[in-house]
Backbone as JSON, one array per atom type, in Angstrom:
{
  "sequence": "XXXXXXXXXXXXXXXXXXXXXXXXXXXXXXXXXXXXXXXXXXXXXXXXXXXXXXXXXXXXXXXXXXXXXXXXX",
  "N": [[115.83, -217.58, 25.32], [118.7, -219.92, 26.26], [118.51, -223.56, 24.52], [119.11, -225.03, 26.13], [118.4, -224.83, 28.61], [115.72, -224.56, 28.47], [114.33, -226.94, 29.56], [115.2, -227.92, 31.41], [113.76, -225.97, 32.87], [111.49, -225.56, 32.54], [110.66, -228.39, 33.94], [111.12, -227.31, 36.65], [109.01, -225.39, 36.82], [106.48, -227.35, 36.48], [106.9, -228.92, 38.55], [106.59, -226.89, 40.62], [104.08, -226.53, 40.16], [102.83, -228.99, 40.85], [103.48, -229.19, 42.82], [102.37, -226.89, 44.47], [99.11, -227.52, 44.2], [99.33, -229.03, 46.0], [98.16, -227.77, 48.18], [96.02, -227.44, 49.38], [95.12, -228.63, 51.58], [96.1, -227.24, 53.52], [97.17, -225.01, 56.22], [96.31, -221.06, 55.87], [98.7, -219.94, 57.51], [100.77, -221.57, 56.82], [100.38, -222.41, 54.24], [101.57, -219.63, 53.23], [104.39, -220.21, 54.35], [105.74, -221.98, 52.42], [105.06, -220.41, 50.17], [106.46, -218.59, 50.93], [108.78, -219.95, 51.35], [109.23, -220.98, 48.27], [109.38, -218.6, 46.82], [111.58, -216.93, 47.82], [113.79, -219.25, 47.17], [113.61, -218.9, 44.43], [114.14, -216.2, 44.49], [117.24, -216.38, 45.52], [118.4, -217.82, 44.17], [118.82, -216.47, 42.16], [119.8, -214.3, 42.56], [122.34, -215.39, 42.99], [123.3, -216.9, 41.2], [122.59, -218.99, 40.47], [123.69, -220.86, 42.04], [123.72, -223.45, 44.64], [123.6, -223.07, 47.09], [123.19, -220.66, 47.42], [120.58, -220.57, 46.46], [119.0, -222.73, 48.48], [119.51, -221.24, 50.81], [118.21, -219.0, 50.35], [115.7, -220.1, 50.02], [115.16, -220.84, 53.0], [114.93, -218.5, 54.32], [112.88, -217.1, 52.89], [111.26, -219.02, 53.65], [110.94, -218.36, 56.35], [110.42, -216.1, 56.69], [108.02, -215.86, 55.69], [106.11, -217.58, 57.24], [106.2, -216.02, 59.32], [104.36, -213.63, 58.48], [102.37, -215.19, 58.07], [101.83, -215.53, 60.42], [100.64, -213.18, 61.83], [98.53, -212.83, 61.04]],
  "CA": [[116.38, -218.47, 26.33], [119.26, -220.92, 25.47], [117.7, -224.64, 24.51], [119.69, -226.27, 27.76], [117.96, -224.09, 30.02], [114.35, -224.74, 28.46], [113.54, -228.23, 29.75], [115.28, -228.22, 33.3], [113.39, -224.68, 33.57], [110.03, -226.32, 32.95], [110.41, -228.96, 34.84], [111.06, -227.01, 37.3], [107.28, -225.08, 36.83], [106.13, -227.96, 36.22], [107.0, -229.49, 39.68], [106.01, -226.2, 41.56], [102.38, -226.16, 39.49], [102.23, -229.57, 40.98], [103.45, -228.69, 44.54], [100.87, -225.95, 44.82], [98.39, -228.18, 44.09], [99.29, -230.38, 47.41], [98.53, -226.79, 49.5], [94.98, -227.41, 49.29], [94.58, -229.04, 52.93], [96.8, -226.58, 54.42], [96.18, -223.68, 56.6], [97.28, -220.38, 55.74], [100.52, -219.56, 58.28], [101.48, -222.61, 55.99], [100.52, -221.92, 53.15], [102.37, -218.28, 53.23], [105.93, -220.95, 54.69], [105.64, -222.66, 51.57], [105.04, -219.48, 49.2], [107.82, -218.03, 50.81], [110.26, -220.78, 50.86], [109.52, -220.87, 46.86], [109.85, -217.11, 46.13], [112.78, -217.33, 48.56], [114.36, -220.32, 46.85], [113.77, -218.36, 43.14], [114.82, -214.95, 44.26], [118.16, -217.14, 46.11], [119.07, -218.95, 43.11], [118.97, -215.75, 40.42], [120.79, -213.35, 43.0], [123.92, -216.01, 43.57], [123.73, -216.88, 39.81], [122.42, -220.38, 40.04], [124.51, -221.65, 43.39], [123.04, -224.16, 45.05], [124.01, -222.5, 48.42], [122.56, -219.33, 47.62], [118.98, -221.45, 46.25], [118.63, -223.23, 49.84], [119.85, -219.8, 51.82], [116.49, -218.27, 50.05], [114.2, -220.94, 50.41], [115.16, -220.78, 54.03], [114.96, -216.88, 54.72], [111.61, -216.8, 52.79], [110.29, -219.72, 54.72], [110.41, -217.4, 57.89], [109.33, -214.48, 56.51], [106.32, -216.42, 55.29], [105.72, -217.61, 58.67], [106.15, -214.76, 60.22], [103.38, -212.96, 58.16], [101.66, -215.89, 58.21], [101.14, -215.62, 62.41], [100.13, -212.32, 61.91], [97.49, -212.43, 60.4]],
  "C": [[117.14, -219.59, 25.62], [118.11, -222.02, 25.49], [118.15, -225.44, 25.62], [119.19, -225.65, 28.48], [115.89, -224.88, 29.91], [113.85, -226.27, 29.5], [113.97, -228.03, 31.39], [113.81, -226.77, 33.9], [111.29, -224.98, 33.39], [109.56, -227.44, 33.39], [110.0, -228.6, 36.6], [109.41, -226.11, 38.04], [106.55, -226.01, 37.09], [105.68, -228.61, 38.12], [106.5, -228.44, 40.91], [104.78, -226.18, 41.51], [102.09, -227.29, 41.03], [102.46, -229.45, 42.62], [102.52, -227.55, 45.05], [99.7, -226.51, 45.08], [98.22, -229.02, 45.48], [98.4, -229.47, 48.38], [96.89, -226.79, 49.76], [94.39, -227.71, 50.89], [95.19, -228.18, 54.31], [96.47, -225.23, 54.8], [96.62, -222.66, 56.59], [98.42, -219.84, 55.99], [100.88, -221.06, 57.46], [101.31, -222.72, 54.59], [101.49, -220.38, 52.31], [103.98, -219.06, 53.52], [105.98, -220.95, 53.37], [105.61, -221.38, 50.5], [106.4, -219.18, 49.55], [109.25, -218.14, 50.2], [110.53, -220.7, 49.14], [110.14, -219.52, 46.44], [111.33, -216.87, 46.46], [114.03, -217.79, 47.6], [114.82, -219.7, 45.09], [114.95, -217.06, 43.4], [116.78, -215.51, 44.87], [119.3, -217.29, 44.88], [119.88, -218.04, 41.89], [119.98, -214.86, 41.11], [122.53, -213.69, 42.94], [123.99, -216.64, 42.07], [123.64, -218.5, 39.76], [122.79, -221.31, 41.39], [123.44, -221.82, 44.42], [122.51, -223.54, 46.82], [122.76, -221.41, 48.59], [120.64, -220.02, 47.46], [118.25, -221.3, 48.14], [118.54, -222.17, 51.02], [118.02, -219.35, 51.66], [115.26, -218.57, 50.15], [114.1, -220.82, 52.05], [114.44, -219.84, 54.61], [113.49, -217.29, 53.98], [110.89, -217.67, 53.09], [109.66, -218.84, 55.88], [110.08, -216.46, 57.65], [108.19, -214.83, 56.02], [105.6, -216.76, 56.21], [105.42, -216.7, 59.69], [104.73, -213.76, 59.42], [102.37, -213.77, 57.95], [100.59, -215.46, 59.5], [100.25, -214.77, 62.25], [98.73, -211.62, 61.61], [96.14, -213.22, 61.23]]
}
């Protein structure tokens, strides 16, 4: 991995470790939003090659599909 990628790219862990950490009081159809939106937001970001657009698109879309299998359950 280049060395300009390392630090933003563990901040970025860094800040999800510690956003996980919040999910503790929350109830699972929200806890599953919140997974989503992340996986979402990753798989978003790597498909559109970094664009910000594409990020937010993915966090979106795997919000509701996290919700949605959230209900279901």
């Amino acid at each position: 991995m280049n060395n300009a990628l390392r630090l933003p790219c563990a901040a970025c862990a860094l800040a999800l470790v510690l956003a996980l950490g919040g999910c503790a009081n929350m109830s699972h159809r929200d806890r599953n939003t919140v997974t989503g939106a992340a996986v979402g937001a990753v798989a978003g970001s790597v498909l559109t090659g970094g664009s910000p657009i594409g990020t937010v698109g993915g966090a979106a879309v795997g919000g509701v599909i996290g919700n949605e299998i959230g209900r279901r359950r």
